[in-house]
C-alpha positions as CSV (number, residue, x, y, z in Angstrom):
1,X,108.1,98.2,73.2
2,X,108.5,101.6,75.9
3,X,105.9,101.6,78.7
4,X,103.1,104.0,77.9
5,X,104.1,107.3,79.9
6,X,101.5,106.8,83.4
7,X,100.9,109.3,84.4
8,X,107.6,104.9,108.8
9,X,109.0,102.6,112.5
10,X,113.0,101.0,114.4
11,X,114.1,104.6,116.5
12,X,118.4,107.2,120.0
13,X,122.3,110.3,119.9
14,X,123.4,108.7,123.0
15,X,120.2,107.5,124.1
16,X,119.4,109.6,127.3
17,X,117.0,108.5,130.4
18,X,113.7,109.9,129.9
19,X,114.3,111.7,133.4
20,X,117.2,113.6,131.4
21,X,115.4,114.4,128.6
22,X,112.8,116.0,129.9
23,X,115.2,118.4,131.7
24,X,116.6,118.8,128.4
25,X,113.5,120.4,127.1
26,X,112.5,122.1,130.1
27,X,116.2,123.5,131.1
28,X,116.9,124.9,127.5
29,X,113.8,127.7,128.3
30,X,115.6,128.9,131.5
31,X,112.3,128.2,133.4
32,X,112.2,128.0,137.2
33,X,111.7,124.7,139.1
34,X,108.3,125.1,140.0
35,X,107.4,125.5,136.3
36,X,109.4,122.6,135.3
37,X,107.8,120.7,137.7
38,X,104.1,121.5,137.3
39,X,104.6,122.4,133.3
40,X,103.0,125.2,131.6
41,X,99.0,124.4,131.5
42,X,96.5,125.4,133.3
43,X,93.8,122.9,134.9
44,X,90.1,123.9,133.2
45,X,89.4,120.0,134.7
46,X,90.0,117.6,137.4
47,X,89.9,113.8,137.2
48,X,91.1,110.9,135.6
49,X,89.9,110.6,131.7
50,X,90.5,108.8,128.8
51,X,90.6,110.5,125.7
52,X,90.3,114.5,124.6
53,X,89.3,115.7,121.3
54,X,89.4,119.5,120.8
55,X,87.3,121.6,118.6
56,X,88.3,122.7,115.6
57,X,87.9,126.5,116.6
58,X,90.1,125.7,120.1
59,X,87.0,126.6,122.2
60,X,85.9,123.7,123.3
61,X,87.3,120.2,124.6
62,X,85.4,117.1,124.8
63,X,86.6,114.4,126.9
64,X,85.7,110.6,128.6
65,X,85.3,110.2,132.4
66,X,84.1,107.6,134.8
67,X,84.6,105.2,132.4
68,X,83.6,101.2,133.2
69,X,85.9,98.4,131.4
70,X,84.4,96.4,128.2
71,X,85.3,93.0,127.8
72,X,85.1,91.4,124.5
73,X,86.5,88.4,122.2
74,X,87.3,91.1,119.7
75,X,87.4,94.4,121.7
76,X,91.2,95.9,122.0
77,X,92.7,96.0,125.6
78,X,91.4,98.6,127.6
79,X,88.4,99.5,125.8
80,X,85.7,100.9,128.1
81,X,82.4,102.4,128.2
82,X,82.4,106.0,129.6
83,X,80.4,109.4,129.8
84,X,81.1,112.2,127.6
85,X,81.7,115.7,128.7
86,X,82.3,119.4,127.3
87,X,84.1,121.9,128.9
88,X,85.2,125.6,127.5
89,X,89.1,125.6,126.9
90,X,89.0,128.4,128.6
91,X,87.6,126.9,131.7
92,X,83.9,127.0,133.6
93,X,81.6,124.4,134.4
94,X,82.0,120.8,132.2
95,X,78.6,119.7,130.8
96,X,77.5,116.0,130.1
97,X,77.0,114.9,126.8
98,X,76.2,111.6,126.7
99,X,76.5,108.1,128.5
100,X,78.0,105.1,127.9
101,X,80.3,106.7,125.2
102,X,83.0,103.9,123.9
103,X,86.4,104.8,123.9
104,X,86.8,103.3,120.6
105,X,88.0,105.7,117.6
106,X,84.0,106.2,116.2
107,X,82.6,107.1,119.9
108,X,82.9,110.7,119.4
109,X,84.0,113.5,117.0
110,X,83.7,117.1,116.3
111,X,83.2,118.9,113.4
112,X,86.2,119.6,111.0
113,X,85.0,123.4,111.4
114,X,83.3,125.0,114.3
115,X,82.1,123.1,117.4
116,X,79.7,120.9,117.0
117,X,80.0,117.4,118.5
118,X,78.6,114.1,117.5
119,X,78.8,111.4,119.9
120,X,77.5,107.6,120.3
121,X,75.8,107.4,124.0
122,X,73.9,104.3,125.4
123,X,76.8,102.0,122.6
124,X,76.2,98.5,122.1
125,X,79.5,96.8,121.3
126,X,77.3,93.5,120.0
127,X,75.1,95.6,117.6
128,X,78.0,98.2,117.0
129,X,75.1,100.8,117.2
130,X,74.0,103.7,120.1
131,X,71.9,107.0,120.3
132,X,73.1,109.7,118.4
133,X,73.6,113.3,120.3
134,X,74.6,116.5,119.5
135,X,75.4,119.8,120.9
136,X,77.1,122.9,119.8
137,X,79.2,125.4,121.5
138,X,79.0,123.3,124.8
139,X,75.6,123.9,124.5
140,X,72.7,121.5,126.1
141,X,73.0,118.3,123.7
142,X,70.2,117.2,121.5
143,X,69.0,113.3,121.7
144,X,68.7,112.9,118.2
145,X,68.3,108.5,117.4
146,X,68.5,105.5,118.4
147,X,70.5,102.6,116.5
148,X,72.6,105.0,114.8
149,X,75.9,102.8,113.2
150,X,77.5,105.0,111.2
151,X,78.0,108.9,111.1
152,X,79.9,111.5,109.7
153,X,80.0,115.2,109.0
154,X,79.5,117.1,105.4
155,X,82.7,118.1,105.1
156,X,83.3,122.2,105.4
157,X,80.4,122.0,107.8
158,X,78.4,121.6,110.8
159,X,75.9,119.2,109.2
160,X,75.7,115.8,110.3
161,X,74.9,112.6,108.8
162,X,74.1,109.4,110.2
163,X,72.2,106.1,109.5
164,X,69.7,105.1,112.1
165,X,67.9,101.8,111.8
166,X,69.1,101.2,108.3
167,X,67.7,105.0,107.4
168,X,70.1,108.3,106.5
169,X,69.0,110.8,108.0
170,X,70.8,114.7,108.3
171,X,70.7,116.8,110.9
172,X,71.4,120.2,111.1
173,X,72.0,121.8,115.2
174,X,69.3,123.7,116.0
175,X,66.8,121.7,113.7
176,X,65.0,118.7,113.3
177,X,66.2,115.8,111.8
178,X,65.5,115.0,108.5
179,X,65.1,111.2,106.9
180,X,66.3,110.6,103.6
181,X,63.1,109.3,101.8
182,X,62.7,105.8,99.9
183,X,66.4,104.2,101.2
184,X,66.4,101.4,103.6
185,X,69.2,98.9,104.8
186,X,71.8,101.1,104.2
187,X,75.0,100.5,106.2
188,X,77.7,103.3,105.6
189,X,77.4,106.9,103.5
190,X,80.2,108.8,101.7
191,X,80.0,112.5,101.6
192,X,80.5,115.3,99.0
193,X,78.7,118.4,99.0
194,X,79.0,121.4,102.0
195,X,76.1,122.6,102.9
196,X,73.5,124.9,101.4
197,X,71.8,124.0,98.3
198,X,73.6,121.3,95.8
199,X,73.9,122.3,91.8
200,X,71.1,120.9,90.0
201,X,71.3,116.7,89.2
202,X,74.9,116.5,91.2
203,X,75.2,114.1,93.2
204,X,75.9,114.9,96.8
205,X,76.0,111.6,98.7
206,X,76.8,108.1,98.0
207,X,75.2,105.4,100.4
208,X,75.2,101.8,100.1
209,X,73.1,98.8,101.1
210,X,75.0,96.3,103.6
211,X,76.2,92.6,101.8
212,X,73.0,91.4,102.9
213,X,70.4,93.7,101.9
214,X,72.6,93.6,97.9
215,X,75.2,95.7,98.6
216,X,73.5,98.5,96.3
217,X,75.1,102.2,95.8
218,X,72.4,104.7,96.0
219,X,73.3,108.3,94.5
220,X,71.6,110.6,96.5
221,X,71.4,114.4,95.2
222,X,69.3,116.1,97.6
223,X,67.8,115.4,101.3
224,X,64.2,115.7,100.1
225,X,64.0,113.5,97.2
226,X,64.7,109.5,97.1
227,X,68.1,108.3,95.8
228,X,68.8,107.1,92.4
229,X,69.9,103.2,92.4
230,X,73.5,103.1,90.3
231,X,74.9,99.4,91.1
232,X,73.6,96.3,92.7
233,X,76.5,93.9,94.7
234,X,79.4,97.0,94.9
235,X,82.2,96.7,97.5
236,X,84.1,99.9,97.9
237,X,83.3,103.3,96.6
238,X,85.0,107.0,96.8
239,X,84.1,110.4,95.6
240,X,87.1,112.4,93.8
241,X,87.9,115.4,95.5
242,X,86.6,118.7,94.9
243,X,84.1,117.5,92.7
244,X,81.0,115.3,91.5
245,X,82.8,112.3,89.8
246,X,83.0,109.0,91.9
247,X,84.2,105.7,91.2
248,X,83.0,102.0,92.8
249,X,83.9,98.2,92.7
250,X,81.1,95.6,91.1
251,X,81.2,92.3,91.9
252,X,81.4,89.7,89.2
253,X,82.0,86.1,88.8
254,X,85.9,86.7,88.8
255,X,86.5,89.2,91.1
256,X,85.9,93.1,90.6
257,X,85.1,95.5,88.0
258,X,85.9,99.2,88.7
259,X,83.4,102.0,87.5
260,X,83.4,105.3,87.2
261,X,81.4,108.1,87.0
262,X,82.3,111.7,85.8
263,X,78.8,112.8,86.4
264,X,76.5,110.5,83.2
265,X,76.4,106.7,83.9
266,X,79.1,105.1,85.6
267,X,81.2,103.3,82.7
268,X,84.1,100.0,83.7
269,X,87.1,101.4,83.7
270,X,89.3,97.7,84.9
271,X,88.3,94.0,85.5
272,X,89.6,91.9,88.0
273,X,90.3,95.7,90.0
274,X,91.3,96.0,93.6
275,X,92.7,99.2,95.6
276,X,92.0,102.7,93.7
277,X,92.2,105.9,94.8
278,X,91.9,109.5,93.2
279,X,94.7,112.3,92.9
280,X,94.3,114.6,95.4
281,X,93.0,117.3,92.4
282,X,90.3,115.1,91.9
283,X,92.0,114.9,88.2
284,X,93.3,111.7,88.0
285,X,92.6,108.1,89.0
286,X,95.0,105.4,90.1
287,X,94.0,101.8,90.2
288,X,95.3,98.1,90.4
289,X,93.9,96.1,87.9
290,X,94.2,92.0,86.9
291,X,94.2,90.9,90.2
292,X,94.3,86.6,90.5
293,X,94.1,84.5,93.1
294,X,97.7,84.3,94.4
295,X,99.1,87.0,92.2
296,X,99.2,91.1,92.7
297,X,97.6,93.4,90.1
298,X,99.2,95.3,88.0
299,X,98.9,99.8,88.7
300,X,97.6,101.9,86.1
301,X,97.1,105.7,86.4
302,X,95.6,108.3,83.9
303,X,93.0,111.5,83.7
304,X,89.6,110.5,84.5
305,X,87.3,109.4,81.8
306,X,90.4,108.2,79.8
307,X,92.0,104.5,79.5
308,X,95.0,104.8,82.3
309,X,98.7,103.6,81.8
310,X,100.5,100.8,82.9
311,X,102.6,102.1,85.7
312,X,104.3,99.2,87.4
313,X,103.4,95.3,88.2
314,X,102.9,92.7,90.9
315,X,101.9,96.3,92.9
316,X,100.5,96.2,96.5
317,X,100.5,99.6,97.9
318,X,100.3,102.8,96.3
319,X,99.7,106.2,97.4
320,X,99.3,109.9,95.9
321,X,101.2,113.0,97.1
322,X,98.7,115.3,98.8
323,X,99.4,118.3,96.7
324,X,100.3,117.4,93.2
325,X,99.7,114.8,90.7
326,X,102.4,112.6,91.2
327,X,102.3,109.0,93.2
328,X,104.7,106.5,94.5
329,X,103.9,102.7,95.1
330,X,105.5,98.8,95.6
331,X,105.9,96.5,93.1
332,X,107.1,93.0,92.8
333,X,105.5,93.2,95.8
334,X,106.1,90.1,98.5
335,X,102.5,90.1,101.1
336,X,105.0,87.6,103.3
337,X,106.6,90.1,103.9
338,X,105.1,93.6,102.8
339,X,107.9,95.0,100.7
340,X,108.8,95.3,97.2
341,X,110.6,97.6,94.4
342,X,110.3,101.6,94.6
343,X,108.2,103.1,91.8
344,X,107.1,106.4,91.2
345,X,105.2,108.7,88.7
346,X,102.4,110.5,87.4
347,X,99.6,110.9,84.5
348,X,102.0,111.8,81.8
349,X,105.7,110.7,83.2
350,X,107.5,107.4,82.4
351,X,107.4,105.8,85.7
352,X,110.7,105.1,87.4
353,X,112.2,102.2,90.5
354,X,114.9,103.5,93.2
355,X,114.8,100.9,95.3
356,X,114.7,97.0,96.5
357,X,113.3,95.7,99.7
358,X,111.0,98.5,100.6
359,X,108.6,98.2,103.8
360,X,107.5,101.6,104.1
361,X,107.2,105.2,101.9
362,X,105.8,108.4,102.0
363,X,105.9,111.2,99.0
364,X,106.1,115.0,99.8
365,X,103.5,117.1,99.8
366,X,104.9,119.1,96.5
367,X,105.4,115.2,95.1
368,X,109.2,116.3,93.9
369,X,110.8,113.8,96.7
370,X,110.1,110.2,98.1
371,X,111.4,108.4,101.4
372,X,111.7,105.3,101.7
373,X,113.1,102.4,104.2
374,X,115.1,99.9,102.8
375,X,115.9,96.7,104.4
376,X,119.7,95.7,103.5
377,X,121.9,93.2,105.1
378,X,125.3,95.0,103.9
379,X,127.4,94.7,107.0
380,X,124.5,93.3,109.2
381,X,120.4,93.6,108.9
382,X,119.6,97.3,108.9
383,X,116.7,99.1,107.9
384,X,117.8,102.2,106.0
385,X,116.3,106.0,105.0
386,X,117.0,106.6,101.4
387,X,115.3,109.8,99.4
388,X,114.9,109.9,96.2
389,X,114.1,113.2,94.0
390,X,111.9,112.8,91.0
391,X,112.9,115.8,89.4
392,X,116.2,114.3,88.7
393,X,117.2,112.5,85.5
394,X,116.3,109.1,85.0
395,X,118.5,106.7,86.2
396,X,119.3,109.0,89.1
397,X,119.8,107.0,92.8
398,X,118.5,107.0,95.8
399,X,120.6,108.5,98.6
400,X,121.0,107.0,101.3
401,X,120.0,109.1,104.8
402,X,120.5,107.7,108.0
403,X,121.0,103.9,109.3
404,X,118.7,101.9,112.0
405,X,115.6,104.5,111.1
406,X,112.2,103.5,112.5
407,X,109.7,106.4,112.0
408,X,109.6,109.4,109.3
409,X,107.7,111.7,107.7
410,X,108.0,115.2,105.5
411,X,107.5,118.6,106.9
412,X,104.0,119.7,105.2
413,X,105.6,122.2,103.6
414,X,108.1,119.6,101.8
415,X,111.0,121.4,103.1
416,X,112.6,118.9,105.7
417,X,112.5,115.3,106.1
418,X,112.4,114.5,109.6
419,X,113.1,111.0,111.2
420,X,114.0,108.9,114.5
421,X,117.4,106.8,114.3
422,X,119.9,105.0,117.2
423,X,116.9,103.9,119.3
424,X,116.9,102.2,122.3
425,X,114.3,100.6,124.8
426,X,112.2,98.7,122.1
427,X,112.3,101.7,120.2
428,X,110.6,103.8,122.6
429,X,113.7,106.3,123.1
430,X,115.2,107.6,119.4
431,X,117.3,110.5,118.1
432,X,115.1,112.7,115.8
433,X,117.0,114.3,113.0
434,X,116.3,116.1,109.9
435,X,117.3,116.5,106.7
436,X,116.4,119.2,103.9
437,X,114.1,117.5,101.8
438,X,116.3,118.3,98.4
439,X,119.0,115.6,100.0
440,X,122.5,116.1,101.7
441,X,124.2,117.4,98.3
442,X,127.7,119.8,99.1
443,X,128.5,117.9,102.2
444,X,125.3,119.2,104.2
445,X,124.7,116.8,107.5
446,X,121.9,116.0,109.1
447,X,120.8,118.3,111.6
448,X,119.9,117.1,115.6
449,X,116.3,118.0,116.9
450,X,115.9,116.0,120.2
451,X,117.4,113.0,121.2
452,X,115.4,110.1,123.2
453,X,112.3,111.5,121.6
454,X,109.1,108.8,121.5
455,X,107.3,110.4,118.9
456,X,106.9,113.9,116.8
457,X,104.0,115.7,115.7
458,X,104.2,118.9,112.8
459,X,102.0,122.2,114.1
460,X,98.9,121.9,111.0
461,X,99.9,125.5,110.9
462,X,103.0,126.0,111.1
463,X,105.5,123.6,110.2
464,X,108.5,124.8,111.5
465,X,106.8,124.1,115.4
466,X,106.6,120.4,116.9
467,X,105.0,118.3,119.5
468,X,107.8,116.1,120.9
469,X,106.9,113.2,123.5
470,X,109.6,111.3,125.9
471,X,108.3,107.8,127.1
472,X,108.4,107.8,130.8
473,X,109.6,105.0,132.7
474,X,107.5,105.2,135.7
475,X,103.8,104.7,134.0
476,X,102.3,104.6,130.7
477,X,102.8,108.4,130.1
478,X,104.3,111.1,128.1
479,X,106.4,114.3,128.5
480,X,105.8,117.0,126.1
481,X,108.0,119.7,125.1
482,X,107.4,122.4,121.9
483,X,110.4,122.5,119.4
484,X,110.6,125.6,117.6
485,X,113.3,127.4,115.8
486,X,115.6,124.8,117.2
487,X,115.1,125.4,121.5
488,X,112.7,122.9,123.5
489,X,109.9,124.9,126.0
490,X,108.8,121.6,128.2
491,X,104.8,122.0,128.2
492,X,104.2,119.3,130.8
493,X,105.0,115.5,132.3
494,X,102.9,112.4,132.6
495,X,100.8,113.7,129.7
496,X,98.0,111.0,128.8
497,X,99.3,109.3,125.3
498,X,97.5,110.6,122.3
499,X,95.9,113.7,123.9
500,X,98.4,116.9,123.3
501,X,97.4,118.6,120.3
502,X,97.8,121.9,119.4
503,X,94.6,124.3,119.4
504,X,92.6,126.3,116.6
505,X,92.5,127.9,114.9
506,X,96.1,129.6,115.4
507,X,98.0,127.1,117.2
508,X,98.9,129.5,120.4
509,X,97.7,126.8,122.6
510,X,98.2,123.0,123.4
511,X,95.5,120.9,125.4
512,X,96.6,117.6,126.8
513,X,95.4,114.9,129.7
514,X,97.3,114.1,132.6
515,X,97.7,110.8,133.6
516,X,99.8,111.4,137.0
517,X,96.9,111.0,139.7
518,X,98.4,113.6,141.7
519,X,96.9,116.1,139.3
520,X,95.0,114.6,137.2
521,X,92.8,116.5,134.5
522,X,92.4,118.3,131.3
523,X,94.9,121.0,130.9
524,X,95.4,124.0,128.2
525,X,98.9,125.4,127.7
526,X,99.3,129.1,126.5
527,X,102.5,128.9,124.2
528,X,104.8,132.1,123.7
529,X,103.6,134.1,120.3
């Protein structure tokens, strides 16, 4: 009988010293010595810090100073306790925030529009919880709870949410907070609506009860009224996107059921379910269903509200393309050893393989292509880049890209697939190449960005302009150069890692943390419009 129709990292050209590769990227601008030597930014802070988060309008950055080591049985290396400061991107006067931020990911964050930050002062890593503060604009911060665990921001907004003591509660800058009546011993939220009033009887927020108070979902639809129970004992929940239907997990005496809701009771949609996850229309759902002790599940995928078709089995990973309805995933997967067979598809198209042995993949943004790394042992072990198109006819192959690749990903606009090959130094010094994203038909080659490169980031708007960092020998730090229109402009050198980002909201600027103590700080480069 046919199937029903269902619907990144080893890394160097000649691997060069990172002292000669950051001459590369400086020397190919024509730029005199002293800018070479001091980079392009401009100090708006002086000090050692830890981490920098910009705001999403470029305005504002926030960073972590004087910061006191945390030791802990299950604490990563290096984590610390520190204060949190704002200072203009433009430069002035920095402001203090909070104490005693931690430099783990949840300390801090700002809104994903405007500048509004939410930080977790006074944090106690045995409780996991700290005082909740806020300030806009750089403005004087607002103290706004105690025992706040969990927080997050409406998305397309300035609104905050976070649970206090068990409590949701919302808080808007400027205002007072507001406590989401009749919920207690809740321990994490999901948002949906942007702010401003919610249509009538939609659900807007999805909080649950921790394990121990019954693990209950509670539908909330507005901040004023109390929440509507909808499960007892659920494990993970998710809204789709871009609209009011949601789906959760049940526990039951032989594993999970998945529900869903397309805005009327939630109905099962699989037993025995595991990982599940929306299209990124909010259209379609994906799920792995008939899951056994010691056995994988088996992927389905179909329109929400109807039954979904079988898409591949044994499947352990899966994952949708960001702009289209198509998805890729693993199956016959091996957990030993976290490969398995290259399948791809989408609600309505017979699903397809390309591939054995396959550790890692990503889908472009369009969904039309897939890259993949292949582990082969044809003329000694190598980990291989394949692409395959899924606009060609069935039975089509995989082409094979580039040997030794560690570390890939598609352009956001699906037109290049960029990747680091020949690397040396434990993979900290690679090649980065590209390839069009349609494959290497009539003889193309791939085509050389930067060699000895540690890592790549895309421009969010622009995606012909990169972030490329060299690992520097001398101390755990970074140079930085831009790559655009195939010339390097060096930006600066012992750049703290994970700091340079480029700046909203029109990318002219790149903030960054340097580690050198010589000149330590938070720095903004102007780049050339």
């Amino acid at each position: 009988m046919d199937r029903p129709r269902c619907g990144r990292h080893p890394w160097s050209l000649r691997a060069l010293t990172l002292a000669a590769a950051a001459a590369l990227a400086a020397g190919c601008t024509g730029e005199h010595d002293a800018a070479k030597k001091h980079g392009l930014g401009r100090a708006v802070m002086r000090g050692q810090v830890r981490a920098l988060k910009a705001s999403a309008d470029g305005a504002w950055l926030a960073f972590l100073d004087g910061c006191a080591e945390v030791k802990g049985q299950y604490l990563p290396p290096q984590t610390a306790s520190c204060a949190l400061r704002v200072v203009a991107a433009a430069g002035g006067e920095a402001r203090k925030v909070a104490p005693s931020v931690t430099t783990l990911p949840h300390g801090f964050a700002w809104a994903p529009q405007g500048a509004v930050l939410a930080a977790l002062g006074e944090y106690d890593y045995l409780s996991g919880a700290g005082t909740l503060y806020v300030a806009r604009a750089g403005g004087e911060p607002a103290r706004i709870a105690d025992g706040v665990t969990f927080t997050g921001f409406v998305p397309g907004s300035e609104r905050v949410a976070a649970i206090a003591g068990g409590r949701l509660l919302w808080v808007n800058p400027g205002e007072p907070p507001a406590w989401l009546p009749g919920a207690e011993g809740l321990s994490s939220f999901e948002l949906l609506a942007k702010d401003g009033a919610p249509r009538a009887g939609a659900t807007t927020a999805l909080a649950r009860r921790g394990v121990r108070a019954g693990g209950t979902l509670l539908a909330v639809r507005t901040a004023s009224e109390p929440p509507a129970r909808v499960a007892e004992r659920t494990g993970e929940y998710a809204f789709a996107p871009g609209g009011a239907a949601y789906a959760f997990t049940v526990e039951t005496a032989t594993g999970y059921d998945l529900m869903l809701s397309t805005g009327g009771a939630p109905a099962r949609v699989a037993r025995q379910a595991g990982a599940f996850a929306f299209s990124r229309d909010g259209a379609a759902l994906a799920y792995v269903a008939g899951i056994a002790p010691g056995q994988q599940g088996e992927l389905h995928v179909g329109p929400l509200g109807k039954p979904g078709a079988l898409c591949g089995r044994e499947v352990g990973e899966f994952r949708w393309a960001s702009r289209a309805p198509r998805l890729a995933w693993l199956e016959q997967y091996d957990p030993r050893v976290r490969a398995g067979v290259l399948g791809a598809g989408g609600p309505g198209q017979s699903p397809r393989t390309f591939g054995a042995n396959v550790s890692e993949f990503e889908v472009s943004a369009d969904g039309a292509h897939v890259a993949m790394l292949q582990h082969t042992t044809r003329g000694g072990y190598s980990v291989d880049l394949a692409l395959a198109h899924l606009d060609t006819p069935k039975g089509t192959p995989a082409e094979r890209v580039a040997q030794g690749v560690f570390g890939f990903a598609f352009s956001p606009d699906a037109r290049w697939l960029y990747y680091r090959t020949r690397c040396t130094r434990n993979g900290e010094a690679c090649d980065l190449e590209r390839v069009p994203a349609a494959g290497l038909a009539g003889g193309k080659k791939p085509e050389a960005v930067a060699q000895g490169v540690k890592s790549f980031e895309f421009d969010p708007r622009d995606p012909g302009r990169l972030l490329l960092t060299w690992q520097r020998s001398d101390m755990i730090a970074l140079d930085v150069a831009l790559w655009e229109g195939g010339k390097l402009r060096s930006i600066d050198t012992h750049v703290l890692p994970g700091t340079a980002r480029f700046l909203g909201p029109d990318s002219r600027g790149v903030a960054y943390a340097v580690a050198d103590p010589k000149r330590a700080g938070v720095y903004v480069a102007d780049l050339p419009r």
